[in-house]
C-alpha positions, 0 to 999 in steps of 0.5 A, spaced: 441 482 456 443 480 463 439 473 462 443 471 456 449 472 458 447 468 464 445 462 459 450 463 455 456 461 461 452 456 463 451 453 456 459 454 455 461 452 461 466 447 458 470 452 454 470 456 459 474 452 464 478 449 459 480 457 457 481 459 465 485 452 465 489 455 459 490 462 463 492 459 469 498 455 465 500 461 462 500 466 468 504 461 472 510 462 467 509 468 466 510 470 473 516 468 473 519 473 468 516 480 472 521 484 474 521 486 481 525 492 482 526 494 490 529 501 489 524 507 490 528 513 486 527 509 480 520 512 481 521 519 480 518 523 474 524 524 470 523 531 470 526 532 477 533 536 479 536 528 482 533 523 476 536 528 470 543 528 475 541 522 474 541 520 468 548 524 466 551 520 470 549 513 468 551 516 461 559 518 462 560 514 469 554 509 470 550 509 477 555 506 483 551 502 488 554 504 496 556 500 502 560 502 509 563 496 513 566 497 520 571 491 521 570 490 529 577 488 534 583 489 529 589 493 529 590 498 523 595 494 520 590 487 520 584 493 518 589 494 512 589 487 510 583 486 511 581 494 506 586 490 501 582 484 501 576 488 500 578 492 495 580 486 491 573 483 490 570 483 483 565 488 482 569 493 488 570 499 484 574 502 491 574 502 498 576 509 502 580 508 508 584 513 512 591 509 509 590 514 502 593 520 507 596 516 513 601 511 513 598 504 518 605 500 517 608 507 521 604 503 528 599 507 532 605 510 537 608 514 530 600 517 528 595 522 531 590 517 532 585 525 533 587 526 525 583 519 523 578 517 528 573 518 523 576 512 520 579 508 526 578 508 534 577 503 540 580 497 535 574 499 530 575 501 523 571 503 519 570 503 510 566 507 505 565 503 499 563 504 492 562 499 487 562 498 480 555 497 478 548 499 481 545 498 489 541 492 485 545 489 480 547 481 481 554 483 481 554 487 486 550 482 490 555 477 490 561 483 491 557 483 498 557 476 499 564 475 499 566 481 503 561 478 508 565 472 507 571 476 508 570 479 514 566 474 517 564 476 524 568 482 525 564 485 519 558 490 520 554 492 512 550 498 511 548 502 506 544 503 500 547 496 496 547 492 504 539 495 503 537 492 497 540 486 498 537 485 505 530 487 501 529 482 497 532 476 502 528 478 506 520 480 502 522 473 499 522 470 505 517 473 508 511 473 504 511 465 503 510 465 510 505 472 510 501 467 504 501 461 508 497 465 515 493 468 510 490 463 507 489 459 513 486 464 517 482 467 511 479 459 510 477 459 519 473 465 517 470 462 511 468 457 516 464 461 520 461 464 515 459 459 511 454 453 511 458 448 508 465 445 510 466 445 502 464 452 501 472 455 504 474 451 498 471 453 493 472 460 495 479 459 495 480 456 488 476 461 485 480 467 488 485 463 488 484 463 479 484 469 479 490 471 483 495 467 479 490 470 472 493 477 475 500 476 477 502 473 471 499 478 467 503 483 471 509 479 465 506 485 461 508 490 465 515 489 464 516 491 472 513 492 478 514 495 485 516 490 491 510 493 495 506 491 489 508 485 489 508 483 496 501 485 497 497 485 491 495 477 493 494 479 500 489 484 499 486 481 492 484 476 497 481 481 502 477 485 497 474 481 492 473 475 495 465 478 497 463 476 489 463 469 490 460 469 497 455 473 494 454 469 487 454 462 492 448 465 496 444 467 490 445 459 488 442 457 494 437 461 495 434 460 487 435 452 488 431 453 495 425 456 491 424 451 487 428 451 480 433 446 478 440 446 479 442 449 472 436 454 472 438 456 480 445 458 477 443 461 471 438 466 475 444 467 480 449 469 475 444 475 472 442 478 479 450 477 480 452 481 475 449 488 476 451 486 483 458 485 483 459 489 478 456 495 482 460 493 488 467 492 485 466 499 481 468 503 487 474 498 489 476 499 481 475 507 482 479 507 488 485 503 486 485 507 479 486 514 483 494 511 484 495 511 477 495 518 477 501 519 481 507 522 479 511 518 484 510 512 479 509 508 484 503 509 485 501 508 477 505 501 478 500 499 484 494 502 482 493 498 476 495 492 479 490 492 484 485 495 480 486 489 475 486 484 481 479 486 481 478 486 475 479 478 474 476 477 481 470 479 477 471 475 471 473 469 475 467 470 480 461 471 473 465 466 468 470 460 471 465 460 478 458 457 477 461 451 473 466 450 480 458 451 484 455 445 480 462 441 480 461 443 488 454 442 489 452 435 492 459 436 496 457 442 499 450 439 500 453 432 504 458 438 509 452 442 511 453 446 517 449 450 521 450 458 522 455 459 527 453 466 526 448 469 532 442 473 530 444 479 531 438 483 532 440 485 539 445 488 537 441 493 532 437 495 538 442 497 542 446 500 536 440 504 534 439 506 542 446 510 542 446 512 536 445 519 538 451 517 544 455 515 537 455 521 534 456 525 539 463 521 540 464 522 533 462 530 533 468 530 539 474 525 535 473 527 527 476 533 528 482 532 532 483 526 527 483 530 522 488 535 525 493 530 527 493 526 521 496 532 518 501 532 523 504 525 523 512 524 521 513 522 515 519 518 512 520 517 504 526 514 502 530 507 501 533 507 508 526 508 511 525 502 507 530 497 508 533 499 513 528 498 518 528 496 525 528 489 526 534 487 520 540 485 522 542 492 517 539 496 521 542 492 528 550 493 525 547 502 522 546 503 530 553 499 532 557 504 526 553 510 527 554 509 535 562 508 534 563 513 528 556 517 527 553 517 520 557 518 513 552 520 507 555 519 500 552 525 495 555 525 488 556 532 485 556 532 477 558 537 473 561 540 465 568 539 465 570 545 463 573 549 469 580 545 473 580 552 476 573 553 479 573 545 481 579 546 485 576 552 488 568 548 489 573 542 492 576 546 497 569 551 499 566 544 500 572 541 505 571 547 509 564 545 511 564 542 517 560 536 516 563 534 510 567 528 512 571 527 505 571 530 499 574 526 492 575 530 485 580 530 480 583 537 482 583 534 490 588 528 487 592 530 482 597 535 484 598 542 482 601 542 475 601 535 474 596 532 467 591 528 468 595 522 464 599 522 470 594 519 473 592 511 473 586 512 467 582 507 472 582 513 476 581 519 472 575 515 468 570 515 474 572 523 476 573 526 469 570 524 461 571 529 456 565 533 458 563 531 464 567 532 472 564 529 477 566 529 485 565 524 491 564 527 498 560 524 504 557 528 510 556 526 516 548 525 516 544 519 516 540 518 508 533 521 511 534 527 516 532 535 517 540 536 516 542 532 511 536 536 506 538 541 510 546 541 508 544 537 501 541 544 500 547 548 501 552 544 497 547 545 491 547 552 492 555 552 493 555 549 486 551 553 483 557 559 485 561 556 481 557 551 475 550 554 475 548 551 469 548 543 467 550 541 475 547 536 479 547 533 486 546 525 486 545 521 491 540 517 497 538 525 500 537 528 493 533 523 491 529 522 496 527 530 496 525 529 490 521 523 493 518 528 498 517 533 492 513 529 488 509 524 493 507 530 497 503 534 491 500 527 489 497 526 497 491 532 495 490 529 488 488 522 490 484 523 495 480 528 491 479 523 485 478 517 490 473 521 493 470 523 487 470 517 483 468 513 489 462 519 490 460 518 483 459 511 482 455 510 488 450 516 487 449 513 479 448 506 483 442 510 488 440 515 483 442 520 489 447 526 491 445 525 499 445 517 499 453 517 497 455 523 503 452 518 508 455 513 505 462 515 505 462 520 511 463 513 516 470 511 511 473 518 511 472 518 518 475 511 520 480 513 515 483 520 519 482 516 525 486 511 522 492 515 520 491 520 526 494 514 531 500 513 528 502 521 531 498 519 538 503 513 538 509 518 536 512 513 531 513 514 523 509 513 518 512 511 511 509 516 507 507 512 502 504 508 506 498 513 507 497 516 501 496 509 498 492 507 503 487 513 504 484 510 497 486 502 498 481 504 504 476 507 502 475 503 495 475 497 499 471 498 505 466 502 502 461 496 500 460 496 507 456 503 508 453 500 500 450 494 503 447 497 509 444 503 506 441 498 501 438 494 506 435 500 510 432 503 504 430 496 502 427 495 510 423 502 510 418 500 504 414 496 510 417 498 516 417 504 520 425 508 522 427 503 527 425 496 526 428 498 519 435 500 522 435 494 526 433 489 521 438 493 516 443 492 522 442 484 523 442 483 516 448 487 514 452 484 519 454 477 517 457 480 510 460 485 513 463 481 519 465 476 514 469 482 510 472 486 515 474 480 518 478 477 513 481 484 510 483 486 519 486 479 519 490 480 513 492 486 514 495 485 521 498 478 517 503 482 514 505 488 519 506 482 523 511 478 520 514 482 515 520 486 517 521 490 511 518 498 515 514 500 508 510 493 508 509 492 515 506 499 516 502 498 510 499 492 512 498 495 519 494 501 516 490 496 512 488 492 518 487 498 522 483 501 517 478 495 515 477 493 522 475 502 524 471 502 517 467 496 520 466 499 526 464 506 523 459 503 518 455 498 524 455 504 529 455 511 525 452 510 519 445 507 522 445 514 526 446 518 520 441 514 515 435 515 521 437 523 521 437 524 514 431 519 513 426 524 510 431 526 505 433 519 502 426 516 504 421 521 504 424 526 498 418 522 492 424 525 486 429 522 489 426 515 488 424 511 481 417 510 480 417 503 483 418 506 489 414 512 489 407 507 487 410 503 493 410 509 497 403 511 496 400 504 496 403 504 503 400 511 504 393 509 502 393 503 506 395 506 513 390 511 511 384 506 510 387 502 516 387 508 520 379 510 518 378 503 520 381 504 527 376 511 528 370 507 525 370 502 529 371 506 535 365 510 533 360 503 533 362 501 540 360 508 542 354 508 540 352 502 537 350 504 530 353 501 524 357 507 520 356 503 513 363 501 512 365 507 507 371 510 509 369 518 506 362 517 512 368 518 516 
């Protein structure tokens, strides 16, 4: 089967180029019409207490974004100019400043100035605003653009809409700059790594296909997450590119033993597809763990990823041996030496502290594992756009420091109870930390209708069936308080409207965010871990083989985790959920590799020459892969500002770069140790092997019996008659 499929790509070779050509066209479009959405809540299962609040007030008042603006070195009456001119912005629903309640013409000689230091001090003036369309929309986007326009440098932006925009000015910046070093220090390593001048470039066009096959089919999708976007290129790269180096290699290998060129790459493409299939089946696995993530994220990344590697794979067996013909007699003219050393100096001395090394992981694994658990975790938009290093978290620390934190949650409720909204209102302005508080019984006076009032006014706090309330506390968006008094406003409101009553917001949904993402933590990893388990246990026909095997990538995966805690830094979870799968399924190839090649050295050798070997002949593949998955990782976190994908590609780097070291120094100790288990254990190996095995035993024996018959001769002179049973 595998040999026809192989005669059958070469022999339509042509097609295939033209119909890859012709995805290649489409996927360029078609890229240009995927949504990329930037706000997390979007992600929380619909059956959650913030989504269907949510959804109740899209339908009756729509979903407001939110800003805060401090205008610095104005008197109150020049802020007052400035609040009017703000307010007058299209796509400005209101701007909420101390003038509603005070009188800024009376001069500050005639007013408390303790009353509004919420509002106004040390020639500072600060405004919540609320716009008339989502955090995301374009319109709102523009509204900031004015309003910056507006108060130029006296101007400091913050909130959920200033977040958003800032995250897409920033992440499409960014990733060009982040693609561009990439790809550069992925081709140095290819250099190194290969024979050819040329080889790097095909690689890179290869891959390259297969990227853009991916990204523009994500237009089938509808929509995808920002850190799906900004590092599935990145990390297609660091995962699959091994296909191609591997298919490469198996064509020069064929050419050199003598075959001709199209004989050479059909045999290459039918030992490549069981061997990169194998191999990609367990970076597949580990991505689709995402997708049953409640968080929807998780199922937006998971499937993207996994479906990177699926056109890796297509690309590699189907668009890439035509490009290998195409390439040859370039890449015969650019020959190179290795610059690879040999590197069996270095099995020797791992294999002569390998009990060194597992002592050192006995001690490190548990408290690794313990701390990992243990690290501060952050989960909301604010931990995302507002990161340090932006100029929105900058101007949030020069407002807070003036005025402290001001969080804006929105209470929705039945409109059937003026009485018991009024009584809801005044419990709420009581709170210490409630900073304002905006219904309809708070603003129209008592016995006055609602027709009195401007209908602009009453349609964003009362429609026929629902009410809701505006209020701001004194807390940043994500914090032990904010969850804290967020859960206390909830229960006040449920006093007095304990059906059909939601709390909306940043905080609200952030714990939703919270709830959702950390039940999700226990299932990916189990059927990551599963998944991974099963596919290396059908490739080696084993259940102690994939133990082995993994053992080293778990271990680098809880030191990975566990050095955030040791640094004392936060950690977005997301981050660590998705990289605890992104980890294992990509860098577990590595212990493949090196078990085969052990397994593969013991036919013939004794332990330690065949860990040694193993060792020297797995190097230069995992190198190379390590290489280019730490390199691209650290890329991202060093250049992208944005906190989710800087500490994302941080954790990828980290994790590639531990993988590698664990897989070359830990798993050689643990394949000796359980040498007679995975080797000796005769119903653990196919047929082949066993007659291999005992081949190997009958000549040990007749070479030993040799060894004694010749001793014997010597000692008395006389001929044993060369029959091994006179022995």
């Amino acid at each position: 089967m595998g040999e026809k499929l192989a005669r059958f790509i070469i022999q339509k070779r042509k097609w295939i180029e033209t119909i890859f050509f012709a995805g290649c066209i489409f996927s360029a479009v078609a890229m240009l019409f995927v949504n990329v959405n930037y706000d997390l809540t979007k992600y929380v299962p619909a059956d959650a207490q913030s989504s269907r609040g949510l959804e109740v007030m899209k339908k009756d008042f729509g979903y407001p974004g939110t800003a805060r603006v401090m205008l610095k070195d104005v008197t109150l009456y020049e802020a007052k100019q400035y609040k009017d001119k703000l307010a007058a912005v299209d796509g400005v629903d209101q701007v909420l400043w101390c003038d509603s309640t005070v009188n800024v013409y009376a001069g500050e000689d005639f007013i408390n100035m303790d009353e509004i230091e919420d509002y106004y001090k040390d020639g500072c003036a600060v405004m919540d605003i609320t716009f008339d369309e989502e955090s995301d929309s374009e319109r709102t986007e523009q509204a900031i653009d004015e309003m910056k326009a507006i108060t130029g440098d006296k101007g400091c932006f913050v909130g959920m809409a200033v977040q958003n925009k800032s995250l897409i000015e920033t992440t499409g910046r960014e990733m060009s700059r982040i693609l561009v070093v990439a790809v550069i220090m992925i081709f140095v390593v290819l250099c190194f790594s290969t024979t050819a001048w040329t080889e790097p470039i095909l690689f890179m066009l290869v891959m390259g296909v297969a990227v853009l096959l991916n990204k523009g089919t994500n237009v089938f999708l509808g929509t995808i997450s920002f850190l799906t976007d900004n590092v599935a290129i990145i990390l297609q790269l660091a995962t699959s590119m091994d296909y191609s180096i591997f298919l490469l290699d198996a064509f020069m290998r064929w050419r050199d033993s003598g075959l001709s060129d199209e004989e050479a790459i059909t045999k290459a493409v039918e030992e490549a597809i069981n061997s990169i299939f194998a191999s990609s089946l367990t970076t597949i696995v580990g991505f689709l763990a995402l997708v049953t993530m409640k968080f929807n994220i998780g199922f937006d990344m998971g499937l993207v990823l996994a479906k990177g590697i699926v056109f890796s794979l297509v690309s590699v067996v189907f668009f890439m041996p035509a490009m290998i013909l195409k390439f040859e007699k370039v890449n015969d003219k650019t020959k190179h030496r290795s610059f690879f050393p040999d590197f069996s100096g270095l099995g020797r001395l791992i294999y002569r502290f390998r009990y060194a090394v597992l002592a050192a992981v006995l001690l490190i694994t548990p408290p690794s594992y313990v701390a990992q658990g243990m690290n501060h975790f952050l989960y909301g938009n604010s931990a995302v756009g507002g990161a340090k290093g932006t100029q929105v978290y900058d101007d949030d620390q020069e407002i807070t420091a003036r005025f402290g934190r001001s969080n804006m949650l929105l209470l929705v409720y039945p409109n059937n109870d003026m009485v018991a909204e009024k009584q809801l209102s005044d419990a709420i302005e009581a709170l210490p930390y409630v900073k304002s508080v905006t219904s309809m019984a708070n603003t129209l006076p008592e016995g006055i209708p609602e027709d009195f009032l401007p209908y602009g006014t009453t349609s964003q706090l009362h429609t026929e069936d629902t009410a809701r309330m505006l209020l701001y506390i004194r807390t940043k968006g994500e914090s032990d308080k904010s969850f804290q008094y967020t859960d206390e406003i909830r229960d006040l409101m449920k006093q007095y409207y304990p059906e059909n009553s939601y709390v909306v917001g940043e905080t609200p949904s952030t714990q939703d965010i919270k709830a959702t993402i950390t039940e999700d933590n226990a299932r990916v990893n189990i059927l990551s871990l599963l998944g991974v388990f099963l596919v290396v246990m059908g490739s080696f026909r084993s259940v102690l083989i994939p133990v082995v095997v993994m053992i080293p990538i778990e271990v680098a995966i809880f030191l990975n985790m566990a050095i955030p805690y040791i640094q004392g830094v936060d950690m977005v979870y997301m981050g660590y959920i998705i990289v605890s799968s992104i980890q294992l399924g990509a860098t577990v190839d590595y212990s493949i590799l090196l078990t085969n090649n052990y397994i593969a050295k013991r036919r013939t050798l004794p332990k330690r020459e065949a860990c040694v070997e193993a060792i020297a002949r797995s190097c230069p593949s995992i190198f190379t892969s390590g290489a280019i998955i730490t390199l691209a990782g650290y890329i991202v976190h060093l250049i992208s500002t944005t906190a989710a994908i800087g500490d994302l590609g941080h954790l990828i780097g980290r994790g590639g770069l531990l993988s590698m070291i664990f897989v070359l120094t830990l798993l050689p100790s643990l394949l000796v140790l359980s040498d007679r288990f995975i080797i000796e254990k005769d119903w653990k190996r196919p047929r082949r092997f066993l007659k291999e095995r005992y081949n190997h035993r009958v000549q040990q024996f007749h070479r030993r019996a040799e060894r004694i018959r010749t001793r014997l001769e010597l000692k008395t002179g006389k001929q044993t008659g060369g029959k091994d049973h006179e022995i």
